[in-house]
C-alpha positions as CSV (number, residue, x, y, z in Angstrom):
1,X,0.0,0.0,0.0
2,X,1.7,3.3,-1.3
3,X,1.2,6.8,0.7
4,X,-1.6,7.8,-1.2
5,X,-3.7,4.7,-0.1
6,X,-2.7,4.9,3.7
7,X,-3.9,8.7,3.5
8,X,-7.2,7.7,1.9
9,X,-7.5,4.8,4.6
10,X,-6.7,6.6,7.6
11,X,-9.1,9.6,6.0
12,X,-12.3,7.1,5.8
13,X,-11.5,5.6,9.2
14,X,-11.9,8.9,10.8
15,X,-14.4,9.4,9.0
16,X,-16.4,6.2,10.1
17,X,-14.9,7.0,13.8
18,X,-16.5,10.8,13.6
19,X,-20.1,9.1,12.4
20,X,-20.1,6.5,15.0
21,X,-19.2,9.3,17.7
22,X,-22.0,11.3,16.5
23,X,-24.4,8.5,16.2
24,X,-23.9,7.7,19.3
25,X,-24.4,11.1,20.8
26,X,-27.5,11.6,18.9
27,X,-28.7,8.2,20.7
28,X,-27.9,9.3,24.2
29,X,-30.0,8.8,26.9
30,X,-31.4,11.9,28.8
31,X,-33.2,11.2,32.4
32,X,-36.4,13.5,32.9
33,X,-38.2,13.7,36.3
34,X,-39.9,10.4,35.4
35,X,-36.9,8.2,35.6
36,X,-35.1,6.8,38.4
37,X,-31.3,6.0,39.3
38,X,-31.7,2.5,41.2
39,X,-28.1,2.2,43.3
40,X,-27.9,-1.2,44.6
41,X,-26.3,-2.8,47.8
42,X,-23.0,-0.4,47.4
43,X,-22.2,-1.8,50.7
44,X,-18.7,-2.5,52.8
45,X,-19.2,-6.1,52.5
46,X,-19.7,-6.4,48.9
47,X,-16.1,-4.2,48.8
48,X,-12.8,-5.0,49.6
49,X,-12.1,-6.2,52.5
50,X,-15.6,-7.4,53.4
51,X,-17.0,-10.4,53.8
52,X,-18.5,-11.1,50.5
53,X,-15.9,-8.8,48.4
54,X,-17.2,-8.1,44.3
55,X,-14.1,-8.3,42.6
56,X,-13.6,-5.0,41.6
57,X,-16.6,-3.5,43.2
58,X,-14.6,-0.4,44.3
59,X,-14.8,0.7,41.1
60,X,-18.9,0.9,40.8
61,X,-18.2,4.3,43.0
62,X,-16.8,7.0,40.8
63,X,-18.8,5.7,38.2
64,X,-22.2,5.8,40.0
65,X,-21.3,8.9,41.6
66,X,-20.9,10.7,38.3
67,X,-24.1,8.9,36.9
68,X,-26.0,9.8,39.9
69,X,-25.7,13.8,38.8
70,X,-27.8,13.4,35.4
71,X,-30.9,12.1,37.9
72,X,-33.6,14.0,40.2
73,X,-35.0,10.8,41.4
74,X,-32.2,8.4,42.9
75,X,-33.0,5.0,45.2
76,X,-30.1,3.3,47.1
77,X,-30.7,-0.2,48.7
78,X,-29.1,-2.2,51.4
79,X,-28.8,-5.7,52.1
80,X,-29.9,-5.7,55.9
81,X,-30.1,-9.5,57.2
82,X,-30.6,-10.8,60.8
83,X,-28.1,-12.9,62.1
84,X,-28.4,-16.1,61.4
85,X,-30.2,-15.3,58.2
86,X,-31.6,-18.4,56.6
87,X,-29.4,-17.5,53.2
88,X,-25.9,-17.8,55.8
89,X,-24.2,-21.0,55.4
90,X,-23.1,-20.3,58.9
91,X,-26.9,-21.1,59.5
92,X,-26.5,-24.5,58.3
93,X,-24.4,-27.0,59.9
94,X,-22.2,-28.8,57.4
95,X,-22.5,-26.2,54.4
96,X,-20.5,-24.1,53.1
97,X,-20.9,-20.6,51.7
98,X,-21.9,-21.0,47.6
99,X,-23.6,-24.4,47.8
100,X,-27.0,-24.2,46.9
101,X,-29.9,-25.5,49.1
102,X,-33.9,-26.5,48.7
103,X,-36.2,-24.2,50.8
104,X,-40.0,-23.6,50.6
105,X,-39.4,-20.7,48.0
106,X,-37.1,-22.6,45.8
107,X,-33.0,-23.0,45.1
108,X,-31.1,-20.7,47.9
109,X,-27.5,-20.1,47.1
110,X,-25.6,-20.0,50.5
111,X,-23.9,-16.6,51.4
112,X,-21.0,-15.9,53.7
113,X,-22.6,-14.1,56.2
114,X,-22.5,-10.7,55.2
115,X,-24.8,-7.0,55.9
116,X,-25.9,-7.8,59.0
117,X,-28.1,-5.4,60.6
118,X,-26.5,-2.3,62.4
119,X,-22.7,-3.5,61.6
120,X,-20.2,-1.9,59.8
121,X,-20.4,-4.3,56.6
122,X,-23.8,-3.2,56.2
123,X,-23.2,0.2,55.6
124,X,-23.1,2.2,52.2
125,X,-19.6,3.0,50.9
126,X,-18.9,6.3,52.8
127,X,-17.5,7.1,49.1
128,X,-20.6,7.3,47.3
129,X,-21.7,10.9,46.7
130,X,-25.3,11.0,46.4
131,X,-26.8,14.2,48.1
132,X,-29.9,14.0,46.3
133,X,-30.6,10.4,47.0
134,X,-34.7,10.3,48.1
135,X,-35.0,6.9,50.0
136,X,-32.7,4.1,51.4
137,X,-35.0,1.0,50.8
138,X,-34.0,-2.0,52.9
139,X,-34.2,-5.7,52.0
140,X,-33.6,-9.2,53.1
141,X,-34.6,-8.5,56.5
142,X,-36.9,-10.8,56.9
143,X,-35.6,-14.2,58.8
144,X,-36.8,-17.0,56.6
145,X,-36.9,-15.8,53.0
146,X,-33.8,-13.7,51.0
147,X,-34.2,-10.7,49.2
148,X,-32.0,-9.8,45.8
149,X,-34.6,-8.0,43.9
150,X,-35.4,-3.9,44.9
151,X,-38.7,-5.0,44.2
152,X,-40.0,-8.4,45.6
153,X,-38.0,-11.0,48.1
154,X,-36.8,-14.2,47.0
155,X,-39.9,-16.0,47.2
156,X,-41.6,-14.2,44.2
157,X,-44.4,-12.8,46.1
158,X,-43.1,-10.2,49.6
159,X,-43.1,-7.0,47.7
160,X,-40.9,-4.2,49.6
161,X,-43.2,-1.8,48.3
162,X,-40.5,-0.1,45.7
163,X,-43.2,-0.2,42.6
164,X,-45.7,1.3,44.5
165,X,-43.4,4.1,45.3
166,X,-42.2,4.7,42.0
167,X,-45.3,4.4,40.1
168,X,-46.5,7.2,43.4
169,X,-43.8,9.6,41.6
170,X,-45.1,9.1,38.1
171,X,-41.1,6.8,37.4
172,X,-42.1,5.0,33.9
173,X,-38.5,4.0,33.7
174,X,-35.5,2.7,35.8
175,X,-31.9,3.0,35.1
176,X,-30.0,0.5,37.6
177,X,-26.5,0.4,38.4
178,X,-24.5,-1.5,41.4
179,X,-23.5,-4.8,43.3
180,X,-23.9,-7.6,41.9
181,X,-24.4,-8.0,38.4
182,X,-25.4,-11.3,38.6
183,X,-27.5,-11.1,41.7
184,X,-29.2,-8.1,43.4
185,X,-29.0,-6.1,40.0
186,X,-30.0,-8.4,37.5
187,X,-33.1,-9.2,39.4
188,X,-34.1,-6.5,40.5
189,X,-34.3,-5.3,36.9
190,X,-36.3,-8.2,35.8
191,X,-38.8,-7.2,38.4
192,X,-38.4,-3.7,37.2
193,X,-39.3,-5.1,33.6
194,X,-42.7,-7.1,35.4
195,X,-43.6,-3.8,36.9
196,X,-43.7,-2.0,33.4
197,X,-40.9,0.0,34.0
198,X,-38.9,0.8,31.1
199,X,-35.5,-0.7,32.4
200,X,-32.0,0.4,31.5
201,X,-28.6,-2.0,33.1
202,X,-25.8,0.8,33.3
203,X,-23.1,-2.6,32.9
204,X,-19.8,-0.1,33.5
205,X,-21.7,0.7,37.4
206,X,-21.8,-2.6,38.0
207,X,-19.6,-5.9,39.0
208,X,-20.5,-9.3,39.2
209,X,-20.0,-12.4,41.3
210,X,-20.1,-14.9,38.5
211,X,-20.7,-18.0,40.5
212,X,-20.8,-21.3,38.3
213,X,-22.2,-19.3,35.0
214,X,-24.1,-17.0,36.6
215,X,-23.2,-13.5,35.3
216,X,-24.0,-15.0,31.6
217,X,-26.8,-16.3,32.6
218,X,-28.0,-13.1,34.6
219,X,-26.9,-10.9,30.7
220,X,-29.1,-13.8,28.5
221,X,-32.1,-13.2,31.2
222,X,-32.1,-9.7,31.1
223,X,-32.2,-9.3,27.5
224,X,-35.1,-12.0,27.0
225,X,-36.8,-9.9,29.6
226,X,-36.0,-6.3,27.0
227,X,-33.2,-4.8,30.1
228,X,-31.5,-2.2,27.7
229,X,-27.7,-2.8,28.5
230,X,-26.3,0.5,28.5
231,X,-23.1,2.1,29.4
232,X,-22.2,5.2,31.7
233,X,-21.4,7.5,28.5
234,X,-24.9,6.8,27.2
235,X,-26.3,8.8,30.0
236,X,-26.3,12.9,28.9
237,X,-25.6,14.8,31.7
């Protein structure tokens, strides 16, 4: 390839780079007073150093932080478990944390004990910058059954009362961002979806656990279910 051809190849890859930039800023997503930032379970344990530690889940923070400022309406949740939570291996004799076991709601995946009520672990990451935030909604309180969804606990049918919030403050769509992918975020967006809430995954403010397939699983769910997978870049400011 002589001079002249590298010129005119560079010249229409720029070119294709300058229409793909603009595309995608002509496609980017603007939230109005009727959506909502969902900020999942940003909490010490799911960080390092706790007790259930998302691999990288540090770096949810700066991202949701800047996120957070394109949104009116934000939501954070907690994890907030008794001790002795039925979803603790420590609960069990003879298990051991990820082993999955039968109870009356279905398959339980068995958790290091982790956000226990009142403790340290359970708190938000003191790093997270939300001023505007509107409600802390706590979940997986409740002895007997876990909770990973915002919306409704484990067994399919405890509602935490999040829809009937949101639908209270006219929200027609959800954008949700946090810990962990494959868990707490991915269902709570499919229940976001059965709600009729227009639901956007911000994947670059979030990390997974991926536990046996799970955060492939928790993608192929999400997009059977019509969860837009979004990044942070997508959102205008």
């Amino acid at each position: 390839m002589n001079r002249r051809q590298i010129l005119r190849t560079l010249a229409s890859s720029a070119f294709v780079a300058t229409m793909a930039s603009r595309a995608r800023a002509a496609a980017s997503i603007k939230p109005d007073d009727a959506s909502a930032l969902l900020v999942i379970d940003v909490q010490n344990c799911f960080l390092p150093g706790g007790s259930l530690a998302v691999k990288d889940g540090e770096q949810v923070v700066p991202v949701i932080n800047k996120v957070a400022k394109a949104f009116s309406n934000v939501v954070l949740t907690q994890d907030w478990h008794t001790p002795a939570h039925v979803s603790f291996a420590s609960t069990h004799p003879g298990k051991k944390p990820f082993e999955l076991i039968d109870l009356a709601y279905g398959k339980q995946v068995l958790w290091p004990d982790h956000c226990v009520q009142g403790t340290d672990g359970a708190a938000l990451s003191k790093d997270l910058a939300i001023p505007q935030a509107e409600l802390i909604l706590r979940k997986g309180f409740h002895n007997d059954v876990d909770s990973y969804s915002a919306f409704t606990e484990a067994d399919g049918k405890t509602s935490t009362g999040l829809a009937a919030y949101l639908k209270a403050r006219g929200i027609v769509r959800v954008f949700v961002a946090g810990l962990a992918t494959d868990f707490c975020v991915a269902w709570t967006a499919l229940d976001a979806r059965k709600a009729g809430l227009e639901t956007y995954v911000i994947e670059d403010a979030c990390r997974g656990i991926d536990t046996q397939g799970s955060l492939a699983k928790a993608w192929t769910d999400m997009a059977a279910a019509d969860v837009k997978r979004i990044k942070s870049e997508d959102i205008a400011a």
